[in-house]
C-alpha positions as CSV (number, residue, x, y, z in Angstrom):
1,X,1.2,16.7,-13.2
2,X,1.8,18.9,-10.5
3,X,1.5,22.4,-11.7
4,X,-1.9,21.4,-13.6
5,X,-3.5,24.4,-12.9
6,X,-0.7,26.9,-14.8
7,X,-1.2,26.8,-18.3
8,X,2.2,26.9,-19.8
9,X,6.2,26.4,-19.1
10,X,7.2,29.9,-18.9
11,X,4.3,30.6,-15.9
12,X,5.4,27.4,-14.6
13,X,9.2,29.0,-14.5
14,X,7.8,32.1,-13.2
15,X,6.0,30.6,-10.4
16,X,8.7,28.4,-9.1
17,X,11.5,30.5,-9.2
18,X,10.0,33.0,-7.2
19,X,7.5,31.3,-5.5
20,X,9.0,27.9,-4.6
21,X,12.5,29.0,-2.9
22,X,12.3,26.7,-0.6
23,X,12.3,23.8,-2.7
24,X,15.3,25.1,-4.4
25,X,18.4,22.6,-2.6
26,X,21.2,22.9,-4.5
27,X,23.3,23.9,-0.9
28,X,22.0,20.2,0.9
29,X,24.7,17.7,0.4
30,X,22.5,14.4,0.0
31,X,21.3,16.3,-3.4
32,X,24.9,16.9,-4.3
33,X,27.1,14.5,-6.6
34,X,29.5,12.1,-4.2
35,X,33.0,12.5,-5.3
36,X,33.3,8.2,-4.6
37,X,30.6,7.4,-7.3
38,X,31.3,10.3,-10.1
39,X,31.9,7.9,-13.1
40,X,29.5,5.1,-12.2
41,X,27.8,4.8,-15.3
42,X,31.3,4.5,-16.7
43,X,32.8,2.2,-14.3
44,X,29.9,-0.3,-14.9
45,X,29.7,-0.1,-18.4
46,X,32.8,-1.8,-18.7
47,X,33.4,-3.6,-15.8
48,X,30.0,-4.7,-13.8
49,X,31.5,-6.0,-10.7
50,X,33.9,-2.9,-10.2
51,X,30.3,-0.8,-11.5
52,X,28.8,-2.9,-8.0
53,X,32.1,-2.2,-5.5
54,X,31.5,1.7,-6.8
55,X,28.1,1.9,-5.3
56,X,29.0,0.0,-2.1
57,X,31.9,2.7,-1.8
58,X,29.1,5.2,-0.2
59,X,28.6,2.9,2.6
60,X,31.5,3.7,4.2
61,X,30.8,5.8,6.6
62,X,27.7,4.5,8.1
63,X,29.3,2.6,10.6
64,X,31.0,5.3,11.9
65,X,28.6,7.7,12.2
66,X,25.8,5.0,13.9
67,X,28.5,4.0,16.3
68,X,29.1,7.7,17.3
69,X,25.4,8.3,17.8
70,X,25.2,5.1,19.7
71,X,27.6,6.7,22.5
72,X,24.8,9.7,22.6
73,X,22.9,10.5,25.9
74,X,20.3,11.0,23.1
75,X,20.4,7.9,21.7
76,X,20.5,6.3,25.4
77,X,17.1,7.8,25.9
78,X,16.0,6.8,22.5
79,X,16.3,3.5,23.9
80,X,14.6,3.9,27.2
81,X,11.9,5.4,25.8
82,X,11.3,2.4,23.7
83,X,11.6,0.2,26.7
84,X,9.5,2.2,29.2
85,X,6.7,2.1,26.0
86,X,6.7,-1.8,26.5
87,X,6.5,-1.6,30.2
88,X,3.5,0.8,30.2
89,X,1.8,-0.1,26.8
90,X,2.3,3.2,25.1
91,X,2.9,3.5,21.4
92,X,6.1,3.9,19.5
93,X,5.3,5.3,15.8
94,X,7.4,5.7,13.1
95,X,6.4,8.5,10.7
96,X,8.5,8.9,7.3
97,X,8.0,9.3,3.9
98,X,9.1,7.6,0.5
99,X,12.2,5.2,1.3
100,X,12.2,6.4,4.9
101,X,7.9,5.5,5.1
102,X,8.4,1.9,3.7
103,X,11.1,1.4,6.1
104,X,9.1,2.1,8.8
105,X,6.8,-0.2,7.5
106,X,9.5,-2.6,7.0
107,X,10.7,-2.1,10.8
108,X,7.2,-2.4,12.3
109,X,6.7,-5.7,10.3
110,X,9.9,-7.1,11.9
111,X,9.1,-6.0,15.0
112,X,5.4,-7.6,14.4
113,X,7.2,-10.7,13.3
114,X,9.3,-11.4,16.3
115,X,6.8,-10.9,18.7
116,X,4.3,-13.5,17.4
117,X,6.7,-15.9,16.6
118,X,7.6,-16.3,19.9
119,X,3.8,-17.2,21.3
120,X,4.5,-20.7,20.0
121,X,7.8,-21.3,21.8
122,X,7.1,-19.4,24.7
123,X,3.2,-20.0,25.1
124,X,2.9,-18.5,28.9
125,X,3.5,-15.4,27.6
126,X,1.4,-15.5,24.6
127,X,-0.7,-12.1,25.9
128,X,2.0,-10.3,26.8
129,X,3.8,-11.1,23.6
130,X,1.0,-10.3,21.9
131,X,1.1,-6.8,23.5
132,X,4.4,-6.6,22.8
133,X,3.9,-6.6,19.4
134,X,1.1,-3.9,19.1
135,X,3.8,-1.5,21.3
136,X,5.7,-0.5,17.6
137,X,3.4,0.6,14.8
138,X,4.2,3.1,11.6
139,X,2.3,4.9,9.6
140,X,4.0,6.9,6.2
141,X,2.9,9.7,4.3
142,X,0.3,9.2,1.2
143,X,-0.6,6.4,3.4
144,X,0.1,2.1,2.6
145,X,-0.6,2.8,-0.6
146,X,2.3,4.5,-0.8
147,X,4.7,1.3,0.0
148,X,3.1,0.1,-3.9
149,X,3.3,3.3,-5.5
150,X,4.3,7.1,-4.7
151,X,1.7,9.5,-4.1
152,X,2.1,12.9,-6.1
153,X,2.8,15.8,-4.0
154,X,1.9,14.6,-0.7
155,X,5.4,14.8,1.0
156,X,5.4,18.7,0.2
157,X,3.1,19.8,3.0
158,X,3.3,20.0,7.0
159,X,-0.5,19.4,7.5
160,X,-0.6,16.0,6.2
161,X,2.4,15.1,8.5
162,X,-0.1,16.8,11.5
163,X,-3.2,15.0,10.3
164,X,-1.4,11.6,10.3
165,X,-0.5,12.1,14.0
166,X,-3.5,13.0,14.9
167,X,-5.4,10.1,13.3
168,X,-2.6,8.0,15.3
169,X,-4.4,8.8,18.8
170,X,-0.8,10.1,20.2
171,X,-0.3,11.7,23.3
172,X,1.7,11.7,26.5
173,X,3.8,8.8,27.1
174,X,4.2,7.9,23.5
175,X,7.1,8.2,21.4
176,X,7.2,9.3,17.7
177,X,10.2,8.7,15.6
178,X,10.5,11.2,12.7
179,X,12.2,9.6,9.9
180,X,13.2,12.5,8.2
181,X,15.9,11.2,5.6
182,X,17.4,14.3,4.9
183,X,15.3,16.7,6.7
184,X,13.9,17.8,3.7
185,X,10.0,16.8,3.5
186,X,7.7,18.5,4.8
187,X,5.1,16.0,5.9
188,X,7.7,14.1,8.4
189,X,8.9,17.8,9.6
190,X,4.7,18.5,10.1
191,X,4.4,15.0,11.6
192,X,7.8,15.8,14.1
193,X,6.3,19.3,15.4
194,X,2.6,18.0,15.9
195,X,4.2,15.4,18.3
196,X,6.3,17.9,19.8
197,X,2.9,20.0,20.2
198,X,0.7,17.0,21.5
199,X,3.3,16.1,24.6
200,X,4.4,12.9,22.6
201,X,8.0,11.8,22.9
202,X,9.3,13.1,19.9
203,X,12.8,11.9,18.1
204,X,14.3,13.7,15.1
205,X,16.2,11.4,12.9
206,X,17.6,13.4,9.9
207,X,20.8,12.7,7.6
208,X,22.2,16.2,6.8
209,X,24.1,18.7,8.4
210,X,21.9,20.7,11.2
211,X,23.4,24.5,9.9
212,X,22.8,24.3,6.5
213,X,19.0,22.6,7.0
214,X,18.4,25.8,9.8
215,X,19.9,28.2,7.6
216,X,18.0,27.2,4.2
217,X,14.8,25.3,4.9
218,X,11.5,26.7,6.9
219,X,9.9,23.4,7.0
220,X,13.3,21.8,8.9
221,X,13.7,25.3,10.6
222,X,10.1,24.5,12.6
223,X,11.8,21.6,14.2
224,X,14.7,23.2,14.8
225,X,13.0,25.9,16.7
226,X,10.8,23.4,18.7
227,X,13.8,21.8,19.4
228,X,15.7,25.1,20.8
229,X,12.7,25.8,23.1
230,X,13.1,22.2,24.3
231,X,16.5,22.6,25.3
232,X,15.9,26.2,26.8
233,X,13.1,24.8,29.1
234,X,15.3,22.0,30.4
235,X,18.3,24.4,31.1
236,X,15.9,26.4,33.3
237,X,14.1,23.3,34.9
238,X,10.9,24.0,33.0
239,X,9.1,21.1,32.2
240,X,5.6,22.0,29.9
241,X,5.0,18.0,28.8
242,X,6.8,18.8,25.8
243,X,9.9,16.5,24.6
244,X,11.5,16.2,20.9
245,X,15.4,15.0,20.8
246,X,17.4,15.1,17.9
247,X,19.7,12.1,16.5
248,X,21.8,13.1,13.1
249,X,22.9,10.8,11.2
250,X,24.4,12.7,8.3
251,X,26.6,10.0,6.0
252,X,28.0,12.3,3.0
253,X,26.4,12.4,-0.7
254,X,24.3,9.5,-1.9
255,X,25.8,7.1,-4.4
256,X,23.6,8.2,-7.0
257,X,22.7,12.1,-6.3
258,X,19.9,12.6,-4.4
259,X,18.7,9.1,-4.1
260,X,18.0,8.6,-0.3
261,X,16.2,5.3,-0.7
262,X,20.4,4.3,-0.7
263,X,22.9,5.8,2.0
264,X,20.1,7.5,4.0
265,X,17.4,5.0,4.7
266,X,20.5,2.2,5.4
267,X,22.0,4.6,8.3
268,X,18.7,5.3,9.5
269,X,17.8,2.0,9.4
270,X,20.4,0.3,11.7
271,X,20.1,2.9,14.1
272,X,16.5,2.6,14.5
273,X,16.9,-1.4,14.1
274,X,19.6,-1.6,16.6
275,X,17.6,0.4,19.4
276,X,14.4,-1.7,18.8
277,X,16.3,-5.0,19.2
278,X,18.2,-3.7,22.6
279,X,14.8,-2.2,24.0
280,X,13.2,-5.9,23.3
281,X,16.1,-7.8,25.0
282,X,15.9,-5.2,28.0
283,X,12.5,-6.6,28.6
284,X,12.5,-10.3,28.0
285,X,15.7,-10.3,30.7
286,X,13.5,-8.9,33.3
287,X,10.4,-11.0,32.1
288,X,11.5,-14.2,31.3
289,X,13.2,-16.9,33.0
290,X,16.7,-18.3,32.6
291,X,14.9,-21.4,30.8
292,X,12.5,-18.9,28.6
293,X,15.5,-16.8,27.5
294,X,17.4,-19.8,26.2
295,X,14.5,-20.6,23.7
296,X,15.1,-17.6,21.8
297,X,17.4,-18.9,19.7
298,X,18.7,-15.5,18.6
299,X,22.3,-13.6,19.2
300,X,22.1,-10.5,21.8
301,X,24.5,-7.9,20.2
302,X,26.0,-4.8,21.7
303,X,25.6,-1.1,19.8
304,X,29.5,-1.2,19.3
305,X,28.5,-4.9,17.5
306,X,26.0,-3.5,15.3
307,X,28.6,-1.2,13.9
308,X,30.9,-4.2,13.5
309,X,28.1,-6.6,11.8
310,X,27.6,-3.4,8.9
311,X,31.4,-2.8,8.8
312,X,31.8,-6.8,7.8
313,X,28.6,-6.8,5.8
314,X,30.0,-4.0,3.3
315,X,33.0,-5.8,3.3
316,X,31.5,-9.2,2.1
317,X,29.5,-7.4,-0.3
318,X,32.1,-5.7,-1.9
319,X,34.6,-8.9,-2.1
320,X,34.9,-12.4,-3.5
321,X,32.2,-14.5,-3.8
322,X,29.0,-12.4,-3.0
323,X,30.7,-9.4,-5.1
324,X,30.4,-12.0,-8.2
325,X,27.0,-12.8,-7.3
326,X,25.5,-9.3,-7.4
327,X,27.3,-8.8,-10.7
328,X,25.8,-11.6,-12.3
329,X,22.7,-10.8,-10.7
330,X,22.8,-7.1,-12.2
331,X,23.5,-8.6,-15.3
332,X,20.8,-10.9,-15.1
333,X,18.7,-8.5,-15.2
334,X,19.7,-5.7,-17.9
335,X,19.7,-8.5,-20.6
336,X,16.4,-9.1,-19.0
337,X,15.0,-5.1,-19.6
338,X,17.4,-5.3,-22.9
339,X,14.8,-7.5,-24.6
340,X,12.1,-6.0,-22.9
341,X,10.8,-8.7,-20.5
342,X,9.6,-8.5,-17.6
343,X,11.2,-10.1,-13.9
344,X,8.8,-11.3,-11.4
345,X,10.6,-12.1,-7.6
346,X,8.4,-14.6,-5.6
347,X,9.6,-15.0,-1.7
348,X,7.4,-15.6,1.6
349,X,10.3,-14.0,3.4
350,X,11.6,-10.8,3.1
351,X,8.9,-9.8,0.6
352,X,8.7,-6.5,1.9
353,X,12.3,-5.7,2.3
354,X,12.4,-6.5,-1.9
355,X,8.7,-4.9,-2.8
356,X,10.4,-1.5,-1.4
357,X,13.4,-1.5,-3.9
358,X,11.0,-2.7,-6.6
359,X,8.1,0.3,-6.0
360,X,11.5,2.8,-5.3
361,X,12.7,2.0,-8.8
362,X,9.9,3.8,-10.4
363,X,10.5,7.3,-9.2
364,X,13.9,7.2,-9.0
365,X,14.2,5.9,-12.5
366,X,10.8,6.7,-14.5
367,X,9.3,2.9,-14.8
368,X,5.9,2.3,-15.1
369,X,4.9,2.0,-11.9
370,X,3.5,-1.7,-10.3
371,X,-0.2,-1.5,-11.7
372,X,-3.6,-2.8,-10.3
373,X,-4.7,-7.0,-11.1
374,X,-7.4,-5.3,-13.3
375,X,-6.1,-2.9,-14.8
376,X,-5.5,-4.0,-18.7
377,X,-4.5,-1.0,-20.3
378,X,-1.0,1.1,-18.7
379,X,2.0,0.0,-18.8
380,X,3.6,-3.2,-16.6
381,X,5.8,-2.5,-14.5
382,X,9.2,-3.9,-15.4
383,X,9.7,-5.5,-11.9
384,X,7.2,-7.3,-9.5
385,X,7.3,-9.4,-6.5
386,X,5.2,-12.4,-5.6
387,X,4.4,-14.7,-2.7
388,X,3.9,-18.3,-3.5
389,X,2.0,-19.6,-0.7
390,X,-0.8,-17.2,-0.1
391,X,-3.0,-15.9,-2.0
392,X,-3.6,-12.1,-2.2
393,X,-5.7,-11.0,1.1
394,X,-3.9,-13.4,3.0
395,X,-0.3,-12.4,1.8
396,X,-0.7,-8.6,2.1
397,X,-1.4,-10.1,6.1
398,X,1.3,-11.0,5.9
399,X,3.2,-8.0,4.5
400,X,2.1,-5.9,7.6
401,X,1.1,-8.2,10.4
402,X,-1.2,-5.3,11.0
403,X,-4.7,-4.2,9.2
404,X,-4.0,-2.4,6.6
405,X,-4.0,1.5,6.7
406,X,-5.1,4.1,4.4
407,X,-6.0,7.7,4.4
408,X,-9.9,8.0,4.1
409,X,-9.7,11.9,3.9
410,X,-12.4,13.9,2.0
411,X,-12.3,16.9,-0.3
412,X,-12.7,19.3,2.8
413,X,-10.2,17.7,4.6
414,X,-7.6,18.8,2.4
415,X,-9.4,22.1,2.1
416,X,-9.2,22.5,5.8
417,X,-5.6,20.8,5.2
418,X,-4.2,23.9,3.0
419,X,-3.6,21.8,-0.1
420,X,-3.0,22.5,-3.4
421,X,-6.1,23.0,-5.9
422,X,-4.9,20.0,-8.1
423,X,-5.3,17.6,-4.7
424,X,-8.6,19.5,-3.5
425,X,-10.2,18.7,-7.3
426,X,-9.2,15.4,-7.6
427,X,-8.3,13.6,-4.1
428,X,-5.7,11.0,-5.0
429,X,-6.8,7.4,-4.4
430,X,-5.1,6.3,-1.3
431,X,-8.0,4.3,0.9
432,X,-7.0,1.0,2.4
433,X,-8.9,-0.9,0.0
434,X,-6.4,0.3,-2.7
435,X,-3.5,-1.5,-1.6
436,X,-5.8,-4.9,-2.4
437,X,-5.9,-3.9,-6.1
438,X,-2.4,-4.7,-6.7
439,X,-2.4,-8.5,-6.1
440,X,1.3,-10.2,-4.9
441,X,-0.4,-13.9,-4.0
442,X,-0.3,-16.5,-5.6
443,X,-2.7,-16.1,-8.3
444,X,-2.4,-16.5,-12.0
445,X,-1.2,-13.1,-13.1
446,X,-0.4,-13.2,-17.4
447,X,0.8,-10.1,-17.6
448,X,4.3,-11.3,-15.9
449,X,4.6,-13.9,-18.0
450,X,3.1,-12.7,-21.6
451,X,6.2,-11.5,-23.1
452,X,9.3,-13.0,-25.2
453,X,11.9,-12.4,-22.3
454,X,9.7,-12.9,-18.8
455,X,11.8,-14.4,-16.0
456,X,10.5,-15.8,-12.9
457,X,13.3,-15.3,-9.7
458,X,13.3,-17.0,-7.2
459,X,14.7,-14.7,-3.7
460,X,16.1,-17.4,-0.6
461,X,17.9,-15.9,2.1
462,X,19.1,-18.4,4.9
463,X,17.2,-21.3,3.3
464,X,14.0,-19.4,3.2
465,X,12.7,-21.4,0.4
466,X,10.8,-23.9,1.4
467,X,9.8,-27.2,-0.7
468,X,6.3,-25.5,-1.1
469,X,7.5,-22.2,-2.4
470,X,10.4,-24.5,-5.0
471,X,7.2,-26.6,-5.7
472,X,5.2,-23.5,-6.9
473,X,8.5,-22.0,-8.7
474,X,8.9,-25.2,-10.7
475,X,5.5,-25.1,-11.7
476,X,5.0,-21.8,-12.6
477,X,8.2,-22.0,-14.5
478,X,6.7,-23.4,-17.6
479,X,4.5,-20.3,-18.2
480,X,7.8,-18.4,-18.2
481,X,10.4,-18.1,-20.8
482,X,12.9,-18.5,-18.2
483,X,14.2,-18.2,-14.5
484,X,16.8,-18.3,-12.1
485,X,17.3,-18.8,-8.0
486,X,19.2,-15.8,-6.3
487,X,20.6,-17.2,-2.7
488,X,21.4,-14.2,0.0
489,X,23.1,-14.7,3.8
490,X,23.8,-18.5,4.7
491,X,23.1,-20.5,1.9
492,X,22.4,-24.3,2.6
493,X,25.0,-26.5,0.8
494,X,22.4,-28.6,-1.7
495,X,20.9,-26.6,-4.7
496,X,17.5,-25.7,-5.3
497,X,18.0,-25.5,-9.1
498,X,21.1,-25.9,-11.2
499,X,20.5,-21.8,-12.1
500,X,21.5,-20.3,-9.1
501,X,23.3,-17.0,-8.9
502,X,24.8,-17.0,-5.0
503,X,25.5,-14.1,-2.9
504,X,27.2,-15.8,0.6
505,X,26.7,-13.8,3.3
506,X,27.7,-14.9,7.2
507,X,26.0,-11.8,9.9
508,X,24.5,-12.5,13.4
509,X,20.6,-14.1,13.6
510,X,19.2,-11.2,15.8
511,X,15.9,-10.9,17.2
512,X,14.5,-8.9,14.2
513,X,17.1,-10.4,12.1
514,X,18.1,-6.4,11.3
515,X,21.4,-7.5,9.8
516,X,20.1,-9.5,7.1
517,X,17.2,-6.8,6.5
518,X,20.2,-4.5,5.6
519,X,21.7,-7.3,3.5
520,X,18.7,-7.8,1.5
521,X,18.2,-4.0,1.4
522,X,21.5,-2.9,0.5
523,X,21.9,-6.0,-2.4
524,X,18.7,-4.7,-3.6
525,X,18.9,-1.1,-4.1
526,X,23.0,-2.4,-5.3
527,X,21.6,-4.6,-8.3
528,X,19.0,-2.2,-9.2
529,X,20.9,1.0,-8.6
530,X,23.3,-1.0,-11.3
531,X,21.1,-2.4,-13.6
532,X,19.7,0.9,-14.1
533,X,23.2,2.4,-14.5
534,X,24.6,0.3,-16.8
535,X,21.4,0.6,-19.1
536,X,22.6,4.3,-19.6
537,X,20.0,5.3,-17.2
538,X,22.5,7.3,-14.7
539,X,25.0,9.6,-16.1
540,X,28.2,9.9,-14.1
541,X,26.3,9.4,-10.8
542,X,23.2,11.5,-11.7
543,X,19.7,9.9,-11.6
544,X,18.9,11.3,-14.7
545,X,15.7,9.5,-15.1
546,X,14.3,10.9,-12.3
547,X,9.8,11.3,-12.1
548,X,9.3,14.5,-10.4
549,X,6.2,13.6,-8.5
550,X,7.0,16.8,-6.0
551,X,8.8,20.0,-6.0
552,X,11.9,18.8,-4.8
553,X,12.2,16.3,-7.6
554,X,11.5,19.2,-10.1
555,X,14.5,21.2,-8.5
556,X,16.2,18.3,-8.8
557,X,15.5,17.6,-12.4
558,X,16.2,21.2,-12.9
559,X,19.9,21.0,-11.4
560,X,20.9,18.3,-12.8
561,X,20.3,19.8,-16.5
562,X,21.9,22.5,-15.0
563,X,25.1,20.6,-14.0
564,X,25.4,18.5,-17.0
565,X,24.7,21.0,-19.7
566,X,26.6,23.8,-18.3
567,X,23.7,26.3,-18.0
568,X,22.4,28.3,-15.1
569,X,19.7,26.9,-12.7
570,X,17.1,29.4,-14.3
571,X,17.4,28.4,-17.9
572,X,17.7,25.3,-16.7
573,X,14.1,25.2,-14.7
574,X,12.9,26.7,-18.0
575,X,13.9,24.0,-20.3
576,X,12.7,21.6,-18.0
577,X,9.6,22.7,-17.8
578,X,9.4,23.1,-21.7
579,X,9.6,19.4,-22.0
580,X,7.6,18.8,-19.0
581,X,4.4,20.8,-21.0
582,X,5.2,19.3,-24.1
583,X,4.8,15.5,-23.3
584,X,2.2,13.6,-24.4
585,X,0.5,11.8,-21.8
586,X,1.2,8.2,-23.5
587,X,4.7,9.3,-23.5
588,X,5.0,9.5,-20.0
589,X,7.1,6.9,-19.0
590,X,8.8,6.6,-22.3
591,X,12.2,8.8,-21.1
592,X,12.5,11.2,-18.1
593,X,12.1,15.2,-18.8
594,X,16.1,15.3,-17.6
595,X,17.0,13.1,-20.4
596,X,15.0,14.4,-22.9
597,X,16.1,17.7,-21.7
598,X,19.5,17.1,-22.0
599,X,19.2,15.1,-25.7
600,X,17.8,18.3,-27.2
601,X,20.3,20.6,-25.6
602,X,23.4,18.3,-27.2
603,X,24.4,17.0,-24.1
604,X,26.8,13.8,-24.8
605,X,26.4,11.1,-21.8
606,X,29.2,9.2,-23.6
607,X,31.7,11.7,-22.4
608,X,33.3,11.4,-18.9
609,X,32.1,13.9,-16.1
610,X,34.9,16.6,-15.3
């Protein structure tokens, strides 16, 4: 609980109404309801492949707006930066947080992944692939911890963005990408103006308009003011080592309110996808040979085609075939949760890409979150993914193709830090050696199988699944009361099972594959985005069963009761925080303080939203 140290709701009131304005983002659009997506819940409840086409509705304008920045001078030295950081061996470090953090991960994995697969086809250039692949690296706040589970509170200050930098070695010559989703947390904002301070190549990636983010928000407005000087100095020829560039990429409202892990982190993630993949072929043309370039059995795109390949992809998503897919898919899974078993996704591939959706679910939706091997006694969580051919060291390996990261800081770190009293008294557990507590091999895990309904799902995108990892699925099957295959992308003619749910997809193979790491992103955060919605766990397009781990997730709670029970924003912080001091701690994860909220103030969610 964040405000531990206040002993009752109407202090708590007190304190953040007057105290906490700046969490207070009612005026930012990505927190505002999208006009597209108003009678989801609705929508889906009758019809789920309409519910599916509803949520795919807010990707419409992410093409447009990543092809516009593609024409950028900005985004041209976005690029070049990238590419001089290969030449010269300097870093290029992604620093986000939540959805934005895991993508970075998710990007710096590709990147990883590219890189070494190439020392077998192209072994002269083992070393330099090798070095290739170290070039890209990502670090998110609360740590890699944070890609199993959110970390309370961290996002909410500056310092922790600072320290991260710091800890990365940065300086001259490198290049930091701020991932900033909306421009709202404060640890990327802190993480954007330490670069800016050290010399480091800094680029601003944010997803809301510039004005209202300058006019509303001090932690954005400390960019934005670095920012200003920057472009004052190179007016008058003043160069102080100092270099941040800003790349917006605002797409409209998210499908469900305020849920960034959607719209935001997609936009963001083609753009920084697409500018990884052209800075890579940049250097293998002037490195390698006409012989060694036609081993790379991989399509070069233009920026203008990566716009085109999203544009298709939302296109086949929302049509025919693939459209039937995700709805049986979704549907799949709520009569799943509606007996109260359990689904367990095993894949060697993509396992990243579908751990993020599955760890995003639990704040966005109040799940139990995924819980450590030992650990006999909370909750499980409702989702989980597996790898069948490693066990667990081995397969978190492969997760990051990178040692694993934590934060090691001590009780007067965060005193030197400025945190909050509830972080200096009890330091949250976020060390490298937690991530190895939550096991993902291949080991025998009876808590994913122990109940009436437990399904085992099998993920294979582009023939991923290889006859070792249907072996292992077929055997593990019999613990299970049931499972099912679910095919992504281009799907081999012969079946793996006689279940199989398909979801056809044809994009480009690039070097990264960054197409089908949006397909398998965007189809993931679609079926759970519409599982949870048409469980009654999104009202009209409000993520009502939000976890308000930080102080922009209380706002949000608190404007959300406001806009669906027709009550001021202060009353409505009030009765939030009346629930959110009443709750039991057993009860935790038994509804969100929104819905429970809204149930005692008479609100109806069977009515349709005006």
């Amino acid at each position: 609980m964040i405000y531990k140290t206040i002993t009752n709701y109407k202090e708590a009131t007190k304190d953040f109404l007057e105290n906490e304005k700046q969490f207070h983002l009612g005026v930012i659009p990505t927190e505002q309801s999208n006009p597209l997506t108003k009678n989801l819940s609705a929508t889906i409840a009758k019809d789920t492949a309409k519910g599916v086409k509803t949520i795919l509705s807010a990707d419409r304008n992410i093409a447009k707006v990543a092809r516009e920045q593609f024409k950028t001078k900005e985004f041209a030295a976005f690029v070049a930066d990238i590419k001089r950081c290969m030449d010269e061996r300097k870093k290029v470090v992604f620093s986000s947080v939540g959805a934005s953090g895991r993508m970075a991960i998710q990007m710096d994995g590709a990147w990883r992944g590219f890189w070494q697969g190439l020392v077998d086809k192209i072994p002269a250039h083992r070393f330099e692939f090798l070095e290739m692949a170290e070039v890209v690296n990502s670090f998110t706040t609360g740590g890699d911890r944070a890609l199993v589970r959110s970390v309370e509170n961290f996002e909410d200050y500056m310092t922790f963005g600072a320290r991260q930098v710091d800890e990365a070695n940065m300086g001259p010559g490198d290049v930091l990408v701020a991932l900033s989703e909306c421009g709202l947390s404060a640890s990327i904002n802190g993480s954007a103006v330490r670069g800016y301070e050290l010399g480091v190549k800094t680029y601003y990636l944010f997803c809301n308009p510039e004005k209202i983010l300058r006019k509303h928000l001090d932690r954005a407005r400390a960019v934005f003011e670095c920012l200003d000087e920057y472009e004052k100095n190179k007016k008058k020829g003043i160069d102080n080592g100092k270099y941040i560039v800003k790349i917006p990429l605002y797409v409209g409202n998210m499908a469900v309110s305020g849920s960034t892990r959607m719209q935001v982190t997609t936009v963001e993630l083609l753009a920084a996808g697409a500018a990884l993949e052209i800075a890579a072929n940049a250097w293998l043309k002037e490195n390698l040979t006409a012989q060694e370039l036609a081993v790379i059995d991989k399509k070069i795109l233009t920026l203008d085609e990566y716009a085109d390949a999203f544009v298709s992809l939302n296109q086949q998503l929302s049509s025919g075939k693939a459209l039937k897919g995700l709805a049986k898919a979704v549907d799949f899974e709520v009569n799943t949760y509606n007996q109260k078993g359990l689904i367990t996704y095993i894949t060697n591939d993509y396992l990243l890409d579908i751990m993020t959706d599955t760890t995003e679910r639990q704040p966005t939706f109040t799940l139990p979150p995924f819980r450590k091997f030992n650990d006999k006694t909370s909750e499980v969580s409702w989702a989980y993914i597996k790898n069948p051919l490693y066990p667990n060291e081995v397969a978190w390996q492969h997760v990051f193709r990178r040692p694993i990261k934590g934060l090691e800081w001590t009780k007067e770190d965060y005193i030197q830090m400025k945190a909050s009293q509830d972080i200096i008294n009890n330091p949250p557990k976020v060390s490298g050696e937690e991530v190895l507590d939550y096991v993902i091999g291949n080991e025998d895990d009876p808590s994913r199988y122990s109940r009436k309904c437990s399904n085992l799902v099998l993920i294979d995108i582009n023939g991923s699944a290889t006859p070792e990892i249907v072996d292992w699925y077929n055997k593990e099957l019999t613990k299970y009361s049931g499972g099912i295959v679910i095919r992504f992308g281009q799907i081999p003619t012969a079946k793996i099972t006689k279940d199989e749910i398909r979801i056809p997809v044809e994009l480009p193979r690039t070097y990264t594959d960054i197409m089908y790491h949006l397909l398998v992103k965007i189809a993931f955060n679609a079926l759970s985005t519409g599982t949870m919605a048409k469980m009654g766990r999104v009202y009209g397009n409000w993520m009502v069963q939000v976890l308000p781990t930080n102080k922009k997730l209380i706002d949000r709670s608190s404007r959300i009761i406001a806009s669906l029970a027709n009550i001021p924003y202060e009353k409505a912080v009030e009765e939030f925080f009346y629930s959110y001091y009443n709750r039991k701690p057993e009860d935790e994860y038994r509804e969100s303080y929104v819905v429970e909220t809204l149930h005692r103030l008479g609100f109806d969610p069977n009515k349709d939203i005006e």
